[in-house]
Backbone as CSV, one residue per row, in Angstrom:
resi,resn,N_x,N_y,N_z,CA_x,CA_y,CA_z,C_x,C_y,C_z
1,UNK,-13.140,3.097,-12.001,-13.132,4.510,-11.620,-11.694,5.007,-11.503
2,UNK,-11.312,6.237,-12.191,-10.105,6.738,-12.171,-10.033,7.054,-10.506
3,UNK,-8.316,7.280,-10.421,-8.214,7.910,-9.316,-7.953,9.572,-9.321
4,UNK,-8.568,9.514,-8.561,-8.674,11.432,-8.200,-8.791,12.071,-6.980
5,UNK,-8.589,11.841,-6.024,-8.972,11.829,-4.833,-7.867,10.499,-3.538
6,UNK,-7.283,11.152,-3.309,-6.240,10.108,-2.362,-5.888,10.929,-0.881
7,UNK,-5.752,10.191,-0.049,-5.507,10.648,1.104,-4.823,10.032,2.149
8,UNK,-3.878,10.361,2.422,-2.679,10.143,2.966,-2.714,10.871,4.432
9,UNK,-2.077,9.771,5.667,-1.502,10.388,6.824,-0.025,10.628,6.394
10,UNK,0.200,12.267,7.389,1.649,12.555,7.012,2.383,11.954,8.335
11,UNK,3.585,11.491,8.077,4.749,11.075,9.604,4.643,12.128,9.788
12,UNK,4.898,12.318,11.226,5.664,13.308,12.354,7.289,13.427,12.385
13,UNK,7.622,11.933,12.062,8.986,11.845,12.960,9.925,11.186,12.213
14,UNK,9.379,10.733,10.705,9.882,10.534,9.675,10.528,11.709,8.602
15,UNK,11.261,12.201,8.241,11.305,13.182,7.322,11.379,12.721,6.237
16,UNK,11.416,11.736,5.608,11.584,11.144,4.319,9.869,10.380,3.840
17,UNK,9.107,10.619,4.847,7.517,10.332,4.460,7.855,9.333,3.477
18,UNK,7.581,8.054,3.875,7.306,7.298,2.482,5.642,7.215,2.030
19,UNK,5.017,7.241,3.258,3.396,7.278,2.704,3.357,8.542,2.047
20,UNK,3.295,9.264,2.909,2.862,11.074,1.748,3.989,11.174,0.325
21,UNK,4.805,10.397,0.574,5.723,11.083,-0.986,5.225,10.181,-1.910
22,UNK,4.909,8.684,-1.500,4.260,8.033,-2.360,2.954,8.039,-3.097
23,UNK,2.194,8.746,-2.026,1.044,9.609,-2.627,0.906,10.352,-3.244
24,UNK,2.262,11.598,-2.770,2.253,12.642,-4.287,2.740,12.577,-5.675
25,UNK,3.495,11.120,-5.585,4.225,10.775,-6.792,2.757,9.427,-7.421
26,UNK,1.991,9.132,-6.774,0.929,8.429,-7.361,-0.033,9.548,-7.835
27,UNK,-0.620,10.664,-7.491,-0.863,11.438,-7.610,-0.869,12.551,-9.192
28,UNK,0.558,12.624,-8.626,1.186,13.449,-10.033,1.339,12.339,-11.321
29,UNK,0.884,11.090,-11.316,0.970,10.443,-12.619,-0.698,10.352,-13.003
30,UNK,-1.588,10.203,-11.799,-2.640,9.975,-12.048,-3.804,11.224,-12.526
31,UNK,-3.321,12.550,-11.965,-3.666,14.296,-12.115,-4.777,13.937,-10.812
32,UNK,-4.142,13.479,-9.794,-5.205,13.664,-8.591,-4.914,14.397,-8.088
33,UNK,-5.860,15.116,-6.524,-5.606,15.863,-5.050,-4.993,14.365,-4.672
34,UNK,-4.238,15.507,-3.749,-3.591,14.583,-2.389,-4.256,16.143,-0.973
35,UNK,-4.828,14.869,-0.420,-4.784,15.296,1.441,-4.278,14.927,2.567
36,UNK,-3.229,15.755,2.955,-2.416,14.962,3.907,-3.178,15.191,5.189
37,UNK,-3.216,14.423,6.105,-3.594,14.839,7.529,-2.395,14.526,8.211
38,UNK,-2.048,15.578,9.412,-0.772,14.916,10.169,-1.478,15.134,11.564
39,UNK,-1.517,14.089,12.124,-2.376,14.173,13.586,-1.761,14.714,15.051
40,UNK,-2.141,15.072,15.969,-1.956,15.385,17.080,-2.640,14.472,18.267
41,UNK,-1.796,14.067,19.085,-2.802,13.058,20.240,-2.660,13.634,21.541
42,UNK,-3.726,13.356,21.929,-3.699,13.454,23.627,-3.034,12.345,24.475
43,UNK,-2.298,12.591,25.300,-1.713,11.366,25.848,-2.368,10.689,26.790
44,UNK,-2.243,9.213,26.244,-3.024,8.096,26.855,-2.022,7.981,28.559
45,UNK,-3.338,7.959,29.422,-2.166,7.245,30.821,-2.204,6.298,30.827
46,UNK,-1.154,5.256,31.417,-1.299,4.218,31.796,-2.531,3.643,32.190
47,UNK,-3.210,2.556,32.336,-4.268,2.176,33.425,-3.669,1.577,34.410
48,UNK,-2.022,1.622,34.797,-1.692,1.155,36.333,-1.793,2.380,36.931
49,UNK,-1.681,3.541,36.638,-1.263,4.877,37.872,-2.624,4.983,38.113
50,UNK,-1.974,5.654,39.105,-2.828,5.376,41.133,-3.622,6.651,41.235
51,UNK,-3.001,7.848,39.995,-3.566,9.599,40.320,-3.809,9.501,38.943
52,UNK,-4.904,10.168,38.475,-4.564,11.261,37.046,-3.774,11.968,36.986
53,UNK,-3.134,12.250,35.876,-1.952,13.276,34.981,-2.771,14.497,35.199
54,UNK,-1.728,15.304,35.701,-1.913,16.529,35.875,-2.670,17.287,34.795
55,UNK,-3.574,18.074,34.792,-3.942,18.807,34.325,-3.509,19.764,32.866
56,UNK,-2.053,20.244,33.671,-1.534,21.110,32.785,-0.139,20.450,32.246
57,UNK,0.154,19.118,32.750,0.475,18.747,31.807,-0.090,18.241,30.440
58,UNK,-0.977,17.680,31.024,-2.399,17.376,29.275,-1.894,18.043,28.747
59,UNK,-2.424,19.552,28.765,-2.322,20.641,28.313,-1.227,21.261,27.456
60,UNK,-0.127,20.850,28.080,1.208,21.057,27.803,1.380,20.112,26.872
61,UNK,1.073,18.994,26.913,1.738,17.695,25.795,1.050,17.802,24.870
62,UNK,-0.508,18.518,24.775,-1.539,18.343,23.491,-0.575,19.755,22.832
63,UNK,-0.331,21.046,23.030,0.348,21.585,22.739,1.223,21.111,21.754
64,UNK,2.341,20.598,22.396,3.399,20.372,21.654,3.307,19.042,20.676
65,UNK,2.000,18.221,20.850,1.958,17.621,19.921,1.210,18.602,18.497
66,UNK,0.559,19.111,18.770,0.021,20.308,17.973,0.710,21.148,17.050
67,UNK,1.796,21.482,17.755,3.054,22.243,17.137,3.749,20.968,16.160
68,UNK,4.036,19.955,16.603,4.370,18.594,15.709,4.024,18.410,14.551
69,UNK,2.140,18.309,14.891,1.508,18.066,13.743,1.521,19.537,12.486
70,UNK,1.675,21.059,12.710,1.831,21.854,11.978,3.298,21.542,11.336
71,UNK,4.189,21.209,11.667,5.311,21.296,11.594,5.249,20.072,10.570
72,UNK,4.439,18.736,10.523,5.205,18.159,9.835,3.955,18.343,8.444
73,UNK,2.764,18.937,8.361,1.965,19.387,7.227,2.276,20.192,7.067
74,UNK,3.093,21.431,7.660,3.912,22.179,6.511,4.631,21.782,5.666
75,UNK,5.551,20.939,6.112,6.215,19.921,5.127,5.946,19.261,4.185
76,UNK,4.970,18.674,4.009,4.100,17.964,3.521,3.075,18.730,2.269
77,UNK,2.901,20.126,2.647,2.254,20.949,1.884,3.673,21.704,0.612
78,UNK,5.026,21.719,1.433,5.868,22.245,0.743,6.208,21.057,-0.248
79,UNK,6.155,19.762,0.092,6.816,18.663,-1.321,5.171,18.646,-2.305
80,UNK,4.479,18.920,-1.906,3.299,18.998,-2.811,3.336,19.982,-3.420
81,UNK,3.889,20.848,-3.174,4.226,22.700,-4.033,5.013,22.416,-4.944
82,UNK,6.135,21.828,-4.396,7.312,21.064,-5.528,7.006,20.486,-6.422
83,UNK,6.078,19.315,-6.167,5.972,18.783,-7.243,4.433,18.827,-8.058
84,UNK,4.181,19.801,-7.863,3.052,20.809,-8.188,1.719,19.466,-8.579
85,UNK,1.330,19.336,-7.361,0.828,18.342,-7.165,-0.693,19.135,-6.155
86,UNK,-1.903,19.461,-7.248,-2.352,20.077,-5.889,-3.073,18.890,-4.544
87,UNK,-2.769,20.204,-3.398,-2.962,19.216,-2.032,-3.649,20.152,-1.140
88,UNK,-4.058,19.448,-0.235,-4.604,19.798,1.459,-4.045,19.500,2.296
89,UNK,-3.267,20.204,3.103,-2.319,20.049,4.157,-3.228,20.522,5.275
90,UNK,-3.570,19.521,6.327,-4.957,19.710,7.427,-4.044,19.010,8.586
91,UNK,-4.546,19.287,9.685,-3.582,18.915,11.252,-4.936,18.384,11.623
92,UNK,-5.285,17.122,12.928,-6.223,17.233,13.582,-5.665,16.571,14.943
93,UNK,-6.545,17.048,15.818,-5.974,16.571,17.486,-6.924,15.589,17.537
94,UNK,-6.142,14.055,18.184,-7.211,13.047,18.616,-7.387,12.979,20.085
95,UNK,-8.557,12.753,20.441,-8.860,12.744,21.695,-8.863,11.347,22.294
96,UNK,-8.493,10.645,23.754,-8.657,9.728,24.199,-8.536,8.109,23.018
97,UNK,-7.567,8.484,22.189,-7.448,7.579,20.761,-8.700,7.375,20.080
98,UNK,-9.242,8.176,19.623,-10.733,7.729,18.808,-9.908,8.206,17.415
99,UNK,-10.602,7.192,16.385,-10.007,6.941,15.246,-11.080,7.626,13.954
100,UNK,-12.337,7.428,14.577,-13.476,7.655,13.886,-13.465,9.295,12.917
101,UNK,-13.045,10.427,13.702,-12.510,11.378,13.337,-11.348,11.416,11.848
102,UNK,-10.721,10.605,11.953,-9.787,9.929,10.510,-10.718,9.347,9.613
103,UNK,-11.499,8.268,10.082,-11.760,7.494,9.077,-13.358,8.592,8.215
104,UNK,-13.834,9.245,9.072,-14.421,10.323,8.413,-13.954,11.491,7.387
105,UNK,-12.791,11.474,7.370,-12.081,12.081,6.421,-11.423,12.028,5.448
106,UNK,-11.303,10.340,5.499,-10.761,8.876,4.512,-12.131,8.521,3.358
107,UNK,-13.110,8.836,4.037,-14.037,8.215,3.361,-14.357,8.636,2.430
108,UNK,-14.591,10.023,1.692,-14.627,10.282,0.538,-13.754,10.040,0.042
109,UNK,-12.705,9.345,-0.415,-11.134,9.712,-1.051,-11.214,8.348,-1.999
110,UNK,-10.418,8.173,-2.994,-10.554,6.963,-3.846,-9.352,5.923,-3.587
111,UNK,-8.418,6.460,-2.710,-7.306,5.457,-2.077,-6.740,6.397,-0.757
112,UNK,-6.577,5.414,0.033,-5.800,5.837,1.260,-4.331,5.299,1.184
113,UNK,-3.464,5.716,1.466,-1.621,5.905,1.031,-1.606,5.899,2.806
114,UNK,-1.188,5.270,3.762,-0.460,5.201,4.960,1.038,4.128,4.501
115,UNK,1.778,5.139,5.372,3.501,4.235,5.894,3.123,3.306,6.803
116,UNK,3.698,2.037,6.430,3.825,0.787,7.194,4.567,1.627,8.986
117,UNK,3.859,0.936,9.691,4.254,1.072,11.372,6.023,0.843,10.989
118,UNK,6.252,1.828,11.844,7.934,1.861,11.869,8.632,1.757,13.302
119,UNK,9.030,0.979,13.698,8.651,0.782,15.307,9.937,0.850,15.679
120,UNK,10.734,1.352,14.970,12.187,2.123,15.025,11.781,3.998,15.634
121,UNK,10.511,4.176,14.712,9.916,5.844,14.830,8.857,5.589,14.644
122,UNK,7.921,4.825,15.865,6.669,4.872,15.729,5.596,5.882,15.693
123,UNK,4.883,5.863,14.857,3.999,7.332,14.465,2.644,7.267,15.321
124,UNK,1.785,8.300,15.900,0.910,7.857,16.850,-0.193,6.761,16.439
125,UNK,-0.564,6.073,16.820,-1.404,5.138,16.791,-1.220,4.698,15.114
126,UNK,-0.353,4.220,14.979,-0.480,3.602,13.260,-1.007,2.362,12.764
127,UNK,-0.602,1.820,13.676,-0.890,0.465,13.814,-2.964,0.143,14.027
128,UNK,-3.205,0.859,14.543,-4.347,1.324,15.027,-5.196,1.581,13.923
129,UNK,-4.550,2.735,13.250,-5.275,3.366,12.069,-5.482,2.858,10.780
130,UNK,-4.713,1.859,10.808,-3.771,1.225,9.230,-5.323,0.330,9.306
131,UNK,-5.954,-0.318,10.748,-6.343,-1.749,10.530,-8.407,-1.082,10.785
132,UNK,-8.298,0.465,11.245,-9.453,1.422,11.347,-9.527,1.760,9.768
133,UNK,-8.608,1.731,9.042,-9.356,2.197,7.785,-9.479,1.101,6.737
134,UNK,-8.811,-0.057,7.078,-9.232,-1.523,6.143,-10.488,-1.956,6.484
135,UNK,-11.058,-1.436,7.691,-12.351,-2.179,8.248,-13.597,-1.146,7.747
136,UNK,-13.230,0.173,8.305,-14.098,1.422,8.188,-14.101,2.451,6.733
137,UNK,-13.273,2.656,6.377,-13.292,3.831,5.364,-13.802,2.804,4.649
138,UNK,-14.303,1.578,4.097,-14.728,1.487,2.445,-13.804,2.320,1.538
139,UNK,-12.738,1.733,1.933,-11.746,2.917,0.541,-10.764,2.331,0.967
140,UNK,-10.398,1.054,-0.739,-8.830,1.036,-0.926,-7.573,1.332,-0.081
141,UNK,-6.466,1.107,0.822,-5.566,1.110,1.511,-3.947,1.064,0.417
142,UNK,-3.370,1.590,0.756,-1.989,1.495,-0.214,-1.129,1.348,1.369
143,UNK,-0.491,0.045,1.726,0.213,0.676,2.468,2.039,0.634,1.905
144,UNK,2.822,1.753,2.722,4.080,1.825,1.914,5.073,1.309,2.562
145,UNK,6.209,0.650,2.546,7.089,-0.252,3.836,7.705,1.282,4.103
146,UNK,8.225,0.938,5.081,9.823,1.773,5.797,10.570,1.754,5.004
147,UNK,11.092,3.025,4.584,12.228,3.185,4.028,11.924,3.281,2.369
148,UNK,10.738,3.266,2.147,10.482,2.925,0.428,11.110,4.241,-0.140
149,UNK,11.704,4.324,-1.072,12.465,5.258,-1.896,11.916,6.070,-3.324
150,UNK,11.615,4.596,-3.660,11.363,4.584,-4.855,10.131,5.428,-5.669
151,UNK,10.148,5.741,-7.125,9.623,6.340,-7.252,7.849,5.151,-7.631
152,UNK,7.205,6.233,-7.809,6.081,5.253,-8.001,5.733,4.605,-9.633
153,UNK,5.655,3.463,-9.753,5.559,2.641,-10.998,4.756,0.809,-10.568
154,UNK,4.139,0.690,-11.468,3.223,-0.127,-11.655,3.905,-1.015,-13.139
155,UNK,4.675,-1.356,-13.301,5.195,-2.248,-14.647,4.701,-3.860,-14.068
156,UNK,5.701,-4.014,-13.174,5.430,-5.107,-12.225,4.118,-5.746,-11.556
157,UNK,3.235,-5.616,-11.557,2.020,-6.495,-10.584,2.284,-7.768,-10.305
158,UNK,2.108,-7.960,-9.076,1.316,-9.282,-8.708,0.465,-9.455,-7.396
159,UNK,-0.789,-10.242,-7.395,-1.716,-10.125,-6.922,-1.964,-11.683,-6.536
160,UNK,-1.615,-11.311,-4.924,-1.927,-12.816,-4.125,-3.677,-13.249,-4.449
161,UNK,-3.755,-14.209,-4.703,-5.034,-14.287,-5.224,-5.211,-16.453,-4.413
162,UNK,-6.407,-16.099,-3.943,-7.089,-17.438,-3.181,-8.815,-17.306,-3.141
163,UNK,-8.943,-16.866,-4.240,-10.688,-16.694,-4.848,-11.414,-16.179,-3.534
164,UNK,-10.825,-15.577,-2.301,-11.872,-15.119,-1.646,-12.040,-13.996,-2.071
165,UNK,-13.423,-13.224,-1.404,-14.409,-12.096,-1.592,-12.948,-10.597,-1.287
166,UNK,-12.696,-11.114,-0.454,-11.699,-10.092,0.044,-10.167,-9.982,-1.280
167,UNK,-9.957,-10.858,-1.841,-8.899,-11.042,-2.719,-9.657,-10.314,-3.853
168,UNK,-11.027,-10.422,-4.377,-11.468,-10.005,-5.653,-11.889,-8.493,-5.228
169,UNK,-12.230,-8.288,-3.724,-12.542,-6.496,-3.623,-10.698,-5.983,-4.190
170,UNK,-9.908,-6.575,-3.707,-8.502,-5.644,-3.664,-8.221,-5.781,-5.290
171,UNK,-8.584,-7.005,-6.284,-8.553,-6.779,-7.923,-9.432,-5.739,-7.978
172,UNK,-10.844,-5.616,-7.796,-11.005,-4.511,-8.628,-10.681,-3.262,-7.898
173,UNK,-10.164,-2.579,-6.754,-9.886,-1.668,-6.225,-8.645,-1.384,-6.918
174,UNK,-7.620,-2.647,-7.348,-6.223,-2.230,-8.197,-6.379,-1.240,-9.428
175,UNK,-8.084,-2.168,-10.038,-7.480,-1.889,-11.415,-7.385,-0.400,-12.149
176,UNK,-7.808,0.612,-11.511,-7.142,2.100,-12.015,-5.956,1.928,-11.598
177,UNK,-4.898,1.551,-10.655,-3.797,1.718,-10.814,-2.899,1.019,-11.774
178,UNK,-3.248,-0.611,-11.929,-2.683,-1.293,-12.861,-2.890,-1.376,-14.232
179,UNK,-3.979,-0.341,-14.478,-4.481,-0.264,-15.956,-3.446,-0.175,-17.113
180,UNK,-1.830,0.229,-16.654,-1.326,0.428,-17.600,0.089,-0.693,-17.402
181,UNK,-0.329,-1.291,-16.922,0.580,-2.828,-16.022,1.621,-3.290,-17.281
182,UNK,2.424,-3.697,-17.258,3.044,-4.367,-18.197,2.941,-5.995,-18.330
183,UNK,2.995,-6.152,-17.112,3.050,-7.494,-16.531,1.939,-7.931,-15.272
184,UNK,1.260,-8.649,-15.399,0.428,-9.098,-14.254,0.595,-10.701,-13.440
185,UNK,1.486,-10.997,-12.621,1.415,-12.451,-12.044,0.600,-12.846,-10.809
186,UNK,-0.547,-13.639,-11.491,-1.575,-14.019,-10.193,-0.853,-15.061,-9.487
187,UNK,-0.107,-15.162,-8.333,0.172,-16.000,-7.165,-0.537,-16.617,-6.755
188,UNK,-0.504,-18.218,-6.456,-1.398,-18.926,-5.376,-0.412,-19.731,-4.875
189,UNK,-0.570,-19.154,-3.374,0.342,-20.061,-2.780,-0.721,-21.723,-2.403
190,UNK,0.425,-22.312,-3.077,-0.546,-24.089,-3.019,-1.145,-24.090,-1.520
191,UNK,-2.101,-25.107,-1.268,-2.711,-25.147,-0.291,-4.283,-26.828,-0.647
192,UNK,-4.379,-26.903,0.626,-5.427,-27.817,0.242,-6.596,-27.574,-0.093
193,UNK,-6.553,-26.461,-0.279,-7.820,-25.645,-0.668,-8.714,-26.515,-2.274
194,UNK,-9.591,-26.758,-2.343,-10.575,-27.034,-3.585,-10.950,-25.989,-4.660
195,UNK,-10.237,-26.384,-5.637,-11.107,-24.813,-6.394,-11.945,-25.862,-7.732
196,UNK,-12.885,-24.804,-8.128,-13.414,-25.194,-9.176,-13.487,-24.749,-10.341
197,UNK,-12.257,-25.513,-10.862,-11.829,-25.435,-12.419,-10.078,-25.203,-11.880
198,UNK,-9.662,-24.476,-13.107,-8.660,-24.289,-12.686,-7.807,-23.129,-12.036
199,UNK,-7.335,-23.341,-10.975,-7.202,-21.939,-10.073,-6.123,-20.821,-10.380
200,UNK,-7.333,-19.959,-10.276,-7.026,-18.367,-10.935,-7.423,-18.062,-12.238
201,UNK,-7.999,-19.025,-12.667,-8.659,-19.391,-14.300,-9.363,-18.043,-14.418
202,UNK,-10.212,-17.812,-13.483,-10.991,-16.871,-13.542,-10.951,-15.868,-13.341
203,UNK,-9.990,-15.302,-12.327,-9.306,-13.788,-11.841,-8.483,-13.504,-13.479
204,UNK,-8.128,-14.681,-13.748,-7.058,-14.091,-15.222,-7.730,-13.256,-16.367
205,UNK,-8.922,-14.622,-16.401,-9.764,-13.760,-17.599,-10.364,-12.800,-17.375
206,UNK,-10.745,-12.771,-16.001,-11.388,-11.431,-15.869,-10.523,-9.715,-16.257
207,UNK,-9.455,-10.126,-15.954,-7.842,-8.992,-16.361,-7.629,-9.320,-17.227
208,UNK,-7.677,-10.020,-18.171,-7.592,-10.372,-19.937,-8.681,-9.204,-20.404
209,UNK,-10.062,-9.262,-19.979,-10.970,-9.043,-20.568,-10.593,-7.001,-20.498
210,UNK,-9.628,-6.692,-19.243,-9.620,-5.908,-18.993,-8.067,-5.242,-20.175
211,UNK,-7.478,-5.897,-21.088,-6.606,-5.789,-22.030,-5.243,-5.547,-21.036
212,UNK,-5.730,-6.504,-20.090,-3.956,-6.484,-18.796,-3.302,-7.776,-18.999
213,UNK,-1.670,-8.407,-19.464,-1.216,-9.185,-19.979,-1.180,-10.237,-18.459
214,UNK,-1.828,-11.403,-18.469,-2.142,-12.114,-17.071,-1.082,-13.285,-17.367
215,UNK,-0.251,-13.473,-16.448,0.048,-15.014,-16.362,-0.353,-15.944,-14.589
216,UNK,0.325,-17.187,-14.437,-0.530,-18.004,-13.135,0.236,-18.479,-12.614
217,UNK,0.725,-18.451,-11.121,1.581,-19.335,-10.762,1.385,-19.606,-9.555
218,UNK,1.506,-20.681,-9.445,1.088,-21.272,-8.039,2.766,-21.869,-7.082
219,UNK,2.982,-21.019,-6.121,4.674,-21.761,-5.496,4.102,-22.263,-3.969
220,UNK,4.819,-22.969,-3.637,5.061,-23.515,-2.641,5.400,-23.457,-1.532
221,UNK,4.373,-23.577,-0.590,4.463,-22.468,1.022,6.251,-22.937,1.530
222,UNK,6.858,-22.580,0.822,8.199,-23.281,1.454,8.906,-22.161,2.394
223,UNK,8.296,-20.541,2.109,8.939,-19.895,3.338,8.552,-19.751,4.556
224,UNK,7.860,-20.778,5.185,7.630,-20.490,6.522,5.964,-20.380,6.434
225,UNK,5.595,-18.978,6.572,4.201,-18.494,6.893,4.065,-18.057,5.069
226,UNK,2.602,-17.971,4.892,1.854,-17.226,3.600,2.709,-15.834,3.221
227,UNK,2.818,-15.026,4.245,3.742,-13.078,3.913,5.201,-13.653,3.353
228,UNK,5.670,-14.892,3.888,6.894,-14.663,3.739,7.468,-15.523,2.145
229,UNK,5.930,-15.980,2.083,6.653,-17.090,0.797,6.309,-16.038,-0.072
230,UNK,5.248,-14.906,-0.363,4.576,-14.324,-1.586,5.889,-13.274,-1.069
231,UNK,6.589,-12.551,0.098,7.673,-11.642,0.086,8.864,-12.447,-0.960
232,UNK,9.105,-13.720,-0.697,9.991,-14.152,-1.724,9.468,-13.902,-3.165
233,UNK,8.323,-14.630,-3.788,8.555,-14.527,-4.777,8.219,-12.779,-5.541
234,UNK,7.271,-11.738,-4.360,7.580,-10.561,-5.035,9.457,-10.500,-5.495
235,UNK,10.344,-10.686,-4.470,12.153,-10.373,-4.936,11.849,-11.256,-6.497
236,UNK,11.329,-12.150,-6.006,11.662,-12.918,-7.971,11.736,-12.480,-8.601
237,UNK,10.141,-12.193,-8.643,9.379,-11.607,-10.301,9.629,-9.629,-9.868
238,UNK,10.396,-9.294,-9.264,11.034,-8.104,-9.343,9.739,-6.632,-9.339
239,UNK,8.268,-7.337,-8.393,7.549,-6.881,-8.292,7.239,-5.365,-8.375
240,UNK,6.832,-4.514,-8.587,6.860,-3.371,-8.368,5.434,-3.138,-7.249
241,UNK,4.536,-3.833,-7.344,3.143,-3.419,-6.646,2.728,-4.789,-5.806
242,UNK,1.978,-5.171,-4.894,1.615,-6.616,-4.487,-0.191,-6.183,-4.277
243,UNK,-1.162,-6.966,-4.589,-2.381,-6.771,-4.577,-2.800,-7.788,-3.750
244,UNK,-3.597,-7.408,-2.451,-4.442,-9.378,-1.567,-4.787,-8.501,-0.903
245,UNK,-6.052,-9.273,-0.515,-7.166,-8.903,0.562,-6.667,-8.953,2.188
246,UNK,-7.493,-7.961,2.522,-6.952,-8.466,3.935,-8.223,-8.847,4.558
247,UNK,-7.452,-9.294,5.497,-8.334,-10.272,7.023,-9.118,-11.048,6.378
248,UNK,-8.780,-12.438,5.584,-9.639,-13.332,5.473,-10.451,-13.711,6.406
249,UNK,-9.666,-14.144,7.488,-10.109,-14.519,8.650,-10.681,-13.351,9.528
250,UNK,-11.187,-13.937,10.831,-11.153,-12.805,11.771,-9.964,-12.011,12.451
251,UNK,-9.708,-10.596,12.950,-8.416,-9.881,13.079,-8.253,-10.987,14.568
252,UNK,-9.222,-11.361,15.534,-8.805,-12.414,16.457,-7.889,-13.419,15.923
253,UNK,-8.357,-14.290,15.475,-7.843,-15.312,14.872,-6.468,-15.040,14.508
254,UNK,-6.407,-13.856,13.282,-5.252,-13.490,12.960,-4.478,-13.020,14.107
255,UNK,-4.447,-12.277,14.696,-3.657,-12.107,15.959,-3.176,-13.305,17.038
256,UNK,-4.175,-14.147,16.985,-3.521,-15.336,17.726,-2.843,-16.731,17.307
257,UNK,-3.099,-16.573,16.377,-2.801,-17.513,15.182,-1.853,-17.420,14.313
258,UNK,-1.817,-16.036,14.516,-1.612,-15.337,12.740,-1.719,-15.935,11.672
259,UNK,-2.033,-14.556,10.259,-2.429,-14.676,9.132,-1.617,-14.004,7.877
260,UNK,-1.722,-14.162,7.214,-1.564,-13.474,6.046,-1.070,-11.899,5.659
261,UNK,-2.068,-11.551,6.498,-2.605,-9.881,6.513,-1.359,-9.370,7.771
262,UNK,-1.929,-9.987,8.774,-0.875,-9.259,10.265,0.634,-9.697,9.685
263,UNK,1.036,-11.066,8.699,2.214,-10.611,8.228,2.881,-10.200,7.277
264,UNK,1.770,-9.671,6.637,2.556,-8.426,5.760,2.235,-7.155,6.280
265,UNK,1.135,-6.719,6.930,1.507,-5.616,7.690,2.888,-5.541,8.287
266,UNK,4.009,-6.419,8.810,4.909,-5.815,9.379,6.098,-6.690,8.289
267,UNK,5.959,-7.229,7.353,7.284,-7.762,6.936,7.050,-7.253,5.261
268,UNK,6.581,-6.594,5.338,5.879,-6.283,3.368,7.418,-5.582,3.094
269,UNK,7.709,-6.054,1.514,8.907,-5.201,1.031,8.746,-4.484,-0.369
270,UNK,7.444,-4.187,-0.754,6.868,-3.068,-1.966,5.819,-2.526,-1.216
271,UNK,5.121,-1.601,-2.199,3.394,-1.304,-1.875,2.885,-1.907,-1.788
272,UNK,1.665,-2.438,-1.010,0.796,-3.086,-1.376,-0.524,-2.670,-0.823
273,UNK,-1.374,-3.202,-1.711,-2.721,-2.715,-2.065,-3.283,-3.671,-1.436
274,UNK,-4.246,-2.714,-0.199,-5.019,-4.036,0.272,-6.441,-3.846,0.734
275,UNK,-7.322,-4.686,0.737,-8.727,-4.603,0.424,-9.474,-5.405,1.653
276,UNK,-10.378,-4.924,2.278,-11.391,-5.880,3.172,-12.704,-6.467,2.380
């Protein structure tokens, strides 16, 4: 399925948007809408204080987050004018952090474009939302690092690949974007894992069959954790895109353990495309 339909949260507090600019520049190659949402929150209290927050301060802070959120989808509506890209520039206020409100608005869309958590200029609940729409929207995730510049291009692929269910949803969720790939390198980072036949044999041909040029390589967990050895060899092979499933495991597990997924959510250095 082509893409036509993408939807993007806009930063507040970023002016250089790498999620929304990356969307409108994926966008403008693909002849999609882009919908930005830029949110507004109610402020969470502590659960140590002894009183509720005043009244009119609520009041006062939903305000000016309000004014925030217009302020930064105007913006957002003006680089989409530019680059004549048509869009929906929409604000919404969240209440008491409910997420459900987003992911209802994610769900028709054929990719979701969020900026990686920036915890230099953390954006409201991102972290939150990034891991509400890998679970909930049923719809593709693009997320974009801090600081990404670049314009959008797909020459480069490679696609962490370990034959789970979750690795083959994020191949075929790629393949409108990589359809015109130059290069495709399926990664397996070695492991004691059992496969049957030979591994990635089958993800290849399946992208052969799809007229995408596949090669196989399997390296060696030598950087530490799984994010950090496939972050090396994306610098190698001079990646432009990274494709893997997320949350093999459970997000428990991953959080106490960690996984794969929780570390490239915070150490990723391209796009990457990621799939539940």
């Amino acid at each position: 399925m082509a893409i036509k339909d993408v939807f993007t949260i806009v930063d507040l507090y970023d002016d250089a948007m790498p999620g929304p600019a990356l969307a409108l520049d994926l966008a403008a190659a693909h002849g999609a809408h882009v919908t930005g949402l830029a949110l507004a929150m109610e402020p969470l209290a502590p659960g140590f204080l002894a009183s509720p927050i005043p009244a009119d301060y609520i009041v006062g802070a939903i305000e000016e987050a309000e004014r925030q959120a217009r302020k930064a989808s105007d913006s957002f509506a003006a680089r989409a004018a530019a680059a004549g890209v048509p869009a929906d520039a929409r604000t919404l206020t969240l209440l008491a952090g409910a997420t459900q409100p987003v992911i209802g608005q994610a769900h028709l869309s054929d990719l979701v474009v969020i900026g990686q958590e920036n915890y230099d200029q953390p954006e409201p609940m991102r972290s939150t939302l990034i891991e509400a729409v890998m679970f909930e929207a049923g719809v593709p995730l693009l997320l974009v690092p801090t600081g990404w510049k670049k314009p959008f291009k797909v020459d480069n692929v490679m696609i962490a690949w370990d034959g789970s269910s979750t690795a083959a949803r994020a191949v075929h969720a790629a393949l409108p974007m990589i359809s015109l790939a130059k290069s495709i390198e399926i990664t397996i980072v070695a492991s004691s894992k059992a496969w049957a036949g030979e591994p990635g044999a089958d993800v290849a041909t399946y992208l052969s069959r799809h007229g995408l040029a596949v090669t196989i390589n399997t390296v060696n967990r030598d950087a530490g954790d799984i994010s950090g050895t496939l972050n090396a060899r994306v610098r190698e092979t001079d990646a432009d895109l990274l494709v893997m499933g997320a949350y093999g495991h459970s997000r428990l597990r991953e959080f106490i353990v960690g996984g794969a997924t929780r570390g490239m959510l915070e150490t990723m250095v391209v796009p990457t495309l990621l799939a539940h």
